[in-house]
C-alpha positions as CSV (number, residue, x, y, z in Angstrom):
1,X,42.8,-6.1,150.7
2,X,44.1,-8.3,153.3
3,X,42.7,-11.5,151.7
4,X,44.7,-10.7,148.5
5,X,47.2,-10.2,150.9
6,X,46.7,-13.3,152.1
7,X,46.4,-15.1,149.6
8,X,49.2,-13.7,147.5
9,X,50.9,-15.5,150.2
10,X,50.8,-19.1,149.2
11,X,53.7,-20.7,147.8
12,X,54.4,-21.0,144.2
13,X,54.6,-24.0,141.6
14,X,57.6,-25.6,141.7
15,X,58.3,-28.8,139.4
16,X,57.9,-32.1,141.2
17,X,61.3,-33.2,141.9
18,X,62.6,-37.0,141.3
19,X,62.0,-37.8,144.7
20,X,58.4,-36.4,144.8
21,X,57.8,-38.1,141.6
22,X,58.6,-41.0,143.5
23,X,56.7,-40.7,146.6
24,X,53.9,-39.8,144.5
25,X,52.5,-35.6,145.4
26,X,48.5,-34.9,145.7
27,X,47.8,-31.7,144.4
28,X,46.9,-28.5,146.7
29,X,44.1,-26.3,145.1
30,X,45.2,-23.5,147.6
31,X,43.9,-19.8,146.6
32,X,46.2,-17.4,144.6
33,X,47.6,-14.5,145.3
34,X,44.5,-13.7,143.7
35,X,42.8,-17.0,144.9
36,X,43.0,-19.0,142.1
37,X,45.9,-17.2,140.3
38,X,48.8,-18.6,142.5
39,X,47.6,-21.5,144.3
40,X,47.5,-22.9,141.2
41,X,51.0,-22.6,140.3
42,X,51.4,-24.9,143.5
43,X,51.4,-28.6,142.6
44,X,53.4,-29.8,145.2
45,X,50.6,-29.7,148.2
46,X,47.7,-31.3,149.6
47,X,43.9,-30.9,148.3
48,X,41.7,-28.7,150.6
49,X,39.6,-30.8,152.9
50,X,35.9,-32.3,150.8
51,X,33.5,-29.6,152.2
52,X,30.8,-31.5,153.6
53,X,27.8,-29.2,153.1
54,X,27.6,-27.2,149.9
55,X,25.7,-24.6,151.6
56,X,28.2,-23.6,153.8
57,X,31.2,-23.9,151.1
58,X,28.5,-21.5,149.0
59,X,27.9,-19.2,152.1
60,X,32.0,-18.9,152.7
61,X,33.1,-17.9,149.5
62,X,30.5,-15.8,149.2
63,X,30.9,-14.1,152.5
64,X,35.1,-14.1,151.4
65,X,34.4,-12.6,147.8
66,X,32.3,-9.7,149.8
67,X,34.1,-9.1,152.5
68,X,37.4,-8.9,150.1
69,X,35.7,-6.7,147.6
70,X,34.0,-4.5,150.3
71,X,38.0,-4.3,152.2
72,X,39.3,-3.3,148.6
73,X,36.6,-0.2,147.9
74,X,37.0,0.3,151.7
75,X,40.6,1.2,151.5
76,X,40.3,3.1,148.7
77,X,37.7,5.4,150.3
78,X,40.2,5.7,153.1
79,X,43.1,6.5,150.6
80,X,41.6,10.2,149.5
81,X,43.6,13.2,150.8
82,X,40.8,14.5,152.7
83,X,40.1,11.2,155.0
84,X,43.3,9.3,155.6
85,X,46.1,9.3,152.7
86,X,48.7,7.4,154.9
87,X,49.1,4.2,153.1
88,X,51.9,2.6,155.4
89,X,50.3,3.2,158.6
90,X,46.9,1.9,157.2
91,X,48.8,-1.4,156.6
92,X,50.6,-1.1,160.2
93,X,47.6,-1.4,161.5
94,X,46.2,-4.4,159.4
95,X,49.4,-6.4,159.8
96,X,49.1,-5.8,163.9
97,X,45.6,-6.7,164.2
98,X,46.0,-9.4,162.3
99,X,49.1,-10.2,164.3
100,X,47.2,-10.0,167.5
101,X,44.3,-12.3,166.1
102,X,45.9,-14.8,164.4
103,X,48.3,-15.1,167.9
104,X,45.2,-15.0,170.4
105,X,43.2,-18.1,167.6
106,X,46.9,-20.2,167.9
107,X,46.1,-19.9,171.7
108,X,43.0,-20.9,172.0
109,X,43.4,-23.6,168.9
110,X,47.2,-24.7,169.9
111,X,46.4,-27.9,171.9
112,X,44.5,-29.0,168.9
113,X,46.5,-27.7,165.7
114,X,47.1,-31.3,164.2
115,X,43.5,-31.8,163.2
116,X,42.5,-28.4,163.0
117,X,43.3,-24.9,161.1
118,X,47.7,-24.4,161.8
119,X,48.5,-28.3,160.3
120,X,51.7,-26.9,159.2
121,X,53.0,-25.7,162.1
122,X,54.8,-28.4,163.5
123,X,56.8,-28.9,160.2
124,X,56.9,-25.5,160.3
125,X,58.8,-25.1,163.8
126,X,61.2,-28.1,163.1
127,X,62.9,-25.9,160.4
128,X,65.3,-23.8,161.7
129,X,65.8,-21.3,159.5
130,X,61.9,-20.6,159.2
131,X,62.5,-17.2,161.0
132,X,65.0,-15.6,158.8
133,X,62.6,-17.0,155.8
134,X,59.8,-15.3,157.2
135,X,61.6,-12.2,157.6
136,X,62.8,-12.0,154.3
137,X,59.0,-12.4,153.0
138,X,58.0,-10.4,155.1
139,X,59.9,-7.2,153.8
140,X,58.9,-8.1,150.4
141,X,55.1,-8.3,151.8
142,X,55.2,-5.1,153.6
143,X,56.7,-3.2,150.8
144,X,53.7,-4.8,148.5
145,X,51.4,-4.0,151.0
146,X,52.5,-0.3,151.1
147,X,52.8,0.3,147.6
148,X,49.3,-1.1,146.3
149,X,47.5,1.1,149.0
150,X,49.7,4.1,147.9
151,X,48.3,3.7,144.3
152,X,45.0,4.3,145.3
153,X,45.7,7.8,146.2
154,X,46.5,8.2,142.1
155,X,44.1,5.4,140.1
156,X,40.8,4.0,140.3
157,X,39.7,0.6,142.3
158,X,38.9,-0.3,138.7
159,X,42.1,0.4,137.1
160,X,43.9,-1.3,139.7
161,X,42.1,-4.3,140.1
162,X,42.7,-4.7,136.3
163,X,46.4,-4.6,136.3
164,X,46.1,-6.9,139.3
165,X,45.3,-9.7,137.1
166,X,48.2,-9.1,134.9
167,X,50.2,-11.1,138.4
168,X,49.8,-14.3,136.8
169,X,52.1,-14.2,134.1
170,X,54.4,-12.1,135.5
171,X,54.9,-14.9,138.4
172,X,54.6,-17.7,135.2
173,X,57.2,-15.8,133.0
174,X,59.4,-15.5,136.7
175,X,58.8,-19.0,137.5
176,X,59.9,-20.1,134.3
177,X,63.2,-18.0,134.2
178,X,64.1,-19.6,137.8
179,X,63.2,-23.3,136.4
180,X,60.2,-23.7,138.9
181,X,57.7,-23.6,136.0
182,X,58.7,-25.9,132.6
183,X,57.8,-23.6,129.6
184,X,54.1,-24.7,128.4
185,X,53.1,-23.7,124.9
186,X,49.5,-24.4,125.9
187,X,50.0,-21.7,128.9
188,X,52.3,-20.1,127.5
189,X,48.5,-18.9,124.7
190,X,46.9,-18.1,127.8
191,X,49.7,-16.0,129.5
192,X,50.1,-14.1,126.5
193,X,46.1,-13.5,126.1
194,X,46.1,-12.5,129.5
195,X,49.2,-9.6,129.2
196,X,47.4,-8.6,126.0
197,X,44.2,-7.8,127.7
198,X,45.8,-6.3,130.7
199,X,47.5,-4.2,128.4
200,X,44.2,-3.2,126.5
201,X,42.8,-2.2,130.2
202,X,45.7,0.3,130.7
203,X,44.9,1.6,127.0
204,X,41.3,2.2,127.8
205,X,41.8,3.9,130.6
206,X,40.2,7.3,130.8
207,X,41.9,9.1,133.6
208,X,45.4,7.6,133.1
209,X,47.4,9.2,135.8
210,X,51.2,7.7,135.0
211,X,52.3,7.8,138.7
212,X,49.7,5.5,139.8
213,X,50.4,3.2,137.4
214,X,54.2,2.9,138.4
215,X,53.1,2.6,142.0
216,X,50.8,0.0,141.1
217,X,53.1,-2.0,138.8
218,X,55.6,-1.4,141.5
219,X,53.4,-2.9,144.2
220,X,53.1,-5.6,141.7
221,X,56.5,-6.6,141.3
222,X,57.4,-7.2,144.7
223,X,54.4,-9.3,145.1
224,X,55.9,-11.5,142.0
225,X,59.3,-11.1,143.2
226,X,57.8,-12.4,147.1
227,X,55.6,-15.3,145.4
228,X,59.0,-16.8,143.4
229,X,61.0,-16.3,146.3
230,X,58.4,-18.1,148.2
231,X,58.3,-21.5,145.8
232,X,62.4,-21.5,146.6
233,X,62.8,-20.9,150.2
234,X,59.5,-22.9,151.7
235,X,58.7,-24.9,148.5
236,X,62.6,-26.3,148.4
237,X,62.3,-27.8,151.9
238,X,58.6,-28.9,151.6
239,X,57.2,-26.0,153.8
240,X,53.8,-26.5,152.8
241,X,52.3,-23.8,154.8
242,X,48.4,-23.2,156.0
243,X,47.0,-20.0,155.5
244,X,46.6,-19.4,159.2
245,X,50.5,-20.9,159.5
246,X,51.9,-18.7,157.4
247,X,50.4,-15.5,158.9
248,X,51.6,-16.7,162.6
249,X,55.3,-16.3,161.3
250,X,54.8,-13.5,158.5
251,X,52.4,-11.1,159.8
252,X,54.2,-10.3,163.0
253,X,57.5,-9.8,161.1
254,X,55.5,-7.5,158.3
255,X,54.5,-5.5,161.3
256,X,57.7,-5.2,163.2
257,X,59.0,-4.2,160.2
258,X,56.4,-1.3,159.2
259,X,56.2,-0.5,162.8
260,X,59.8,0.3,163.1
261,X,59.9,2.1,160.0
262,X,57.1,4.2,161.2
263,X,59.2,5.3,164.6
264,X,62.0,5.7,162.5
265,X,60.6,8.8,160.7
266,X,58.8,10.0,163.0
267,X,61.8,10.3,165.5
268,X,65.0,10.3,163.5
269,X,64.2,12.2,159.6
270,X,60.9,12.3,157.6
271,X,60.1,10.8,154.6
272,X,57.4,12.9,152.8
273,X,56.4,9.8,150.9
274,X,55.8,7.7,153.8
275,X,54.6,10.7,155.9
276,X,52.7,10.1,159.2
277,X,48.8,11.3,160.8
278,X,48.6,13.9,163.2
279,X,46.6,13.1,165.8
280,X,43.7,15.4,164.8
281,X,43.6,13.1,161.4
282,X,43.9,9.9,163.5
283,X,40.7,11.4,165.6
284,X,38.8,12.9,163.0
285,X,38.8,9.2,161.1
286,X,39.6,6.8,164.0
287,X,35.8,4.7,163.5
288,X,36.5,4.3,159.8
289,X,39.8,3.0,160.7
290,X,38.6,0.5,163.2
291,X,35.9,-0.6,160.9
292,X,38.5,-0.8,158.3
293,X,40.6,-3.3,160.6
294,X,38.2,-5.3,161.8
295,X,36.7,-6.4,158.3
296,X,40.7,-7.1,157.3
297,X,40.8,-9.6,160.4
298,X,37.1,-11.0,159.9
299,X,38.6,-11.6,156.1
300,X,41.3,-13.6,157.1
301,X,39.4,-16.0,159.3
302,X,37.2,-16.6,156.5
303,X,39.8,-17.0,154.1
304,X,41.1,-19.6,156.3
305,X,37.7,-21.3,156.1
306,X,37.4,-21.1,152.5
307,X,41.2,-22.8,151.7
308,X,40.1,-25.1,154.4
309,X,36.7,-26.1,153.2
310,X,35.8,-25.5,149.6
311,X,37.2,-27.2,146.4
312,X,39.9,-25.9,143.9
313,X,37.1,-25.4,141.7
314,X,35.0,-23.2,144.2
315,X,38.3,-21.2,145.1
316,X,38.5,-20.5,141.1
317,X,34.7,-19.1,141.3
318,X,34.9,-17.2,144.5
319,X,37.9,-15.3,143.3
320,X,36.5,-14.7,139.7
321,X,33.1,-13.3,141.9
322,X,35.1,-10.9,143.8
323,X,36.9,-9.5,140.9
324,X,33.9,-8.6,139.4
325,X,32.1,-7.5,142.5
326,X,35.4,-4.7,142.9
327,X,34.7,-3.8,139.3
328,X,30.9,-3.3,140.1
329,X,31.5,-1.5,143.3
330,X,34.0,0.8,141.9
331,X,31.6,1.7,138.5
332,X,28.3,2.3,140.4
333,X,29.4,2.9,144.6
334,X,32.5,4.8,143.9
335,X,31.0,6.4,140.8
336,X,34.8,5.6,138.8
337,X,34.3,5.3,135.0
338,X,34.6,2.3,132.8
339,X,35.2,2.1,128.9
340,X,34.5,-0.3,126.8
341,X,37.8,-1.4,125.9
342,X,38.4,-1.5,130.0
343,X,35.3,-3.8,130.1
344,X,35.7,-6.4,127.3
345,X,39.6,-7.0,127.9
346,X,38.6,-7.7,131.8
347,X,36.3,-10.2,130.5
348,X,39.2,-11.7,128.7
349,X,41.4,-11.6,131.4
350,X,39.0,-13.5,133.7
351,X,38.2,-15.9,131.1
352,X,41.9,-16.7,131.1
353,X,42.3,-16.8,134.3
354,X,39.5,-19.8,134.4
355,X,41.0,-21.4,131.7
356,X,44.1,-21.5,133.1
357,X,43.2,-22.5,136.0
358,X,41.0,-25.9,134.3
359,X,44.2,-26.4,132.8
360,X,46.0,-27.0,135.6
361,X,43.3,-28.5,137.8
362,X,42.5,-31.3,134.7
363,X,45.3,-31.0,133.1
364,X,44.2,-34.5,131.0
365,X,41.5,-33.0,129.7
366,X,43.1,-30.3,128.0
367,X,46.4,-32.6,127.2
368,X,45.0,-32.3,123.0
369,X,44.2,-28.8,123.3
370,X,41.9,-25.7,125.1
371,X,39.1,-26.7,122.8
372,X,38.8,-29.7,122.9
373,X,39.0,-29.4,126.6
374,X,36.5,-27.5,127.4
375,X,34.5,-29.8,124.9
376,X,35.2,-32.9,127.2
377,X,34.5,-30.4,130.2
378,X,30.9,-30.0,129.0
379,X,30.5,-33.5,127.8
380,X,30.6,-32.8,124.4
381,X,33.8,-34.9,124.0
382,X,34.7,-38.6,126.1
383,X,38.0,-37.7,127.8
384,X,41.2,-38.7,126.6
385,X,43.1,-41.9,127.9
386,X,44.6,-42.1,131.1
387,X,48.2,-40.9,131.3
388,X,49.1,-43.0,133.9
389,X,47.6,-45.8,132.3
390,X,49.6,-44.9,128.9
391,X,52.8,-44.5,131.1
392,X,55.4,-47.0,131.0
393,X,57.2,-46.9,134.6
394,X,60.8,-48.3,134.6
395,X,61.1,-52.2,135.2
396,X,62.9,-51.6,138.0
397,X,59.6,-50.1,140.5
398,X,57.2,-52.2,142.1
399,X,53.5,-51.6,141.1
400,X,52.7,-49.1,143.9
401,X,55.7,-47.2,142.9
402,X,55.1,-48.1,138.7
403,X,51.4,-46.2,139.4
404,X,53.3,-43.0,141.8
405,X,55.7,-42.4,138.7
406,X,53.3,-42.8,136.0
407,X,51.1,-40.1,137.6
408,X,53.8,-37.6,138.7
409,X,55.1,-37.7,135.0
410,X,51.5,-36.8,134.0
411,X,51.4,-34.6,136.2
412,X,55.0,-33.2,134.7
413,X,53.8,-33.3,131.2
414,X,50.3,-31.3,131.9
């Protein structure tokens, strides 16, 4: 789960300031949290590079969307009381490795990281309180981390994946109440669709099992709680971080962290819920486990490629694809059950997902409605006017800065 992980990471929307309306903002189509649930509440960075070969956009995402959906089922296997049912040390060990890789890729990439996959860092380094930030995500991450591995041990891939999709309006409806989202009737429909169907998915459920779902939900809420938090503390001061950025300061902190609680209860008092391996565990599973970690690290590189190469609109695809490969791994590898009710509301869910997400990404399109939208999406309808060729800048700005203010107050309005 490392590439939700990941992802989840990215920063989220926060409302284009005066002075950014100003300078004029471009638009960052970075993944979300799943990949296109929070990148796009993040309006305030820069477009992943053109890719230059389909083909290889095509093979990354689809390599990502397996890899991700293969790490999911994986660590559910793993979380069974008869292989390894030790949630926090499972993500120890991601968070380490991925520490260790991510450090060992700065060192051999670190003479060239201006042109090349940690762009942020420099900006990153000149802020000076970019440690204590990272630590403060961090604890929020690793108690995420923890908690949606725990639920495994209680509900189904299926189930969980499910409720996973319920994140976006939880961070919408938070965004909102901290005024980094303006209230959207037009999103505000596809929020609601979205909690409705989630909500039909926990009704349909056939082996219900209430302490997974609290877990999950749980899990859930940090990860809302990290994603706000996020949009205030790197979003404020324009901390625009890379994927690859952001794990160089936040994985190491997540795994100090989990690492310190682990020698804390194993030396000083035990925690049952957070209960260590014996070594005869650790030996009897110790391949799985490496296998385990290694496809967690190979998912982050190529989740770095994927942000770094493919459009908003192929980050949109190659996170609805791996939401539906979990779902078919869990029904048919796993063997978990499915209803009906389960199956048609995850259709919803994913269908407003997508439309959300074309909202956001063409937000002109949809300015007289979702239908009409998707009308002028498929070329059944001419598109509407330009907004920035409606606008009418103040007298006061120069052309350059006339167009900048026209299109950030489109931007506002969509």
């Amino acid at each position: 789960m490392i590439s939700t992980y990941i992802i989840a990471s990215m920063p989220g929307k926060k409302s284009p300031s005066a002075a950014q309306v100003e300078e004029g903002f471009v638009t960052n189509e970075l993944v979300d949290l799943e990949k296109r649930k929070v990148f796009l509440l993040d309006d305030t960075q820069e477009s992943p590079q053109a890719p230059t070969h389909i083909g290889m956009v095509v093979l990354y995402c689809g390599i990502n969307a397996t890899l991700s959906a293969g790490l999911i089922a994986f660590n559910k296997y793993l979380m069974h009381k008869d292989r390894f049912p030790y949630p926090l040390p499972l993500v120890a060990m991601h968070t380490s490795a991925s520490s260790i890789f991510v450090g060992l890729f700065f060192l051999v990439h670190r003479g060239f990281y201006k042109t090349t996959f940690f762009s942020a860092l420099p900006q990153a380094i000149a802020e000076p309180t970019i440690k204590f930030k990272a630590a403060a995500l961090a604890g929020l991450f690793a108690v995420q981390l923890v908690f949606s591995n725990a639920a495994y041990l209680y509900s189904s891939v299926v189930f969980t994946q499910m409720m996973k999709e319920g994140n976006l309006p939880i961070v919408y409806f938070l965004s909102v109440a901290v005024a980094l989202e303006a209230m959207h009737w037009q999103r505000v429909q596809l929020m609601l669709i979205i909690v409705f169907a989630t909500l039909m998915t926990i009704k349909g459920e056939l082996d219900f099992v209430w302490i997974g779902f609290v877990i999950q939900l749980t899990g859930q809420g940090f990860e809302s709680v990290r994603i706000v938090l996020q949009a205030i503390v790197l979003n404020a001061k324009g901390l625009n971080l890379d994927v690859l950025t952001y794990m160089l300061f936040v994985m190491p902190a997540c795994a100090f962290i989990l690492l310190n609680v682990i020698a804390v209860n194993a030396s000083v008092f035990q925690v049952h819920a957070i209960s260590l391996p014996t070594w005869p565990v650790i030996f009897n599973v110790w391949p799985l486990l490496l296998a385990n970690t290694v496809i967690a690290v190979t998912l982050n590189f190529t989740t770095a490629l994927v942000v770094k190469h493919a459009s908003a609109i192929g980050l949109v695809m190659s996170g609805i694809i791996k939401d539906s490969a979990v779902l078919v791994i869990g029904a048919h590898v796993l063997g978990e059950s499915i209803s009906g009710t389960q199956l048609i509301a995850f259709v919803v869910q994913i269908s407003g997902v997508a439309l959300y997400s074309l909202v956001k990404l063409y937000p002109e399109r949809f300015s007289d409605g979702i239908l009409v939208g998707l009308k002028r999406g498929v070329g059944i309808e001419a598109d509407a006017p330009s907004q920035a060729n409606a606008c009418i800048a103040p007298p006061a700005l120069n052309s350059e800065k006339a167009q900048k203010h026209c299109y950030g107050s489109a931007r506002i309005a969509g």
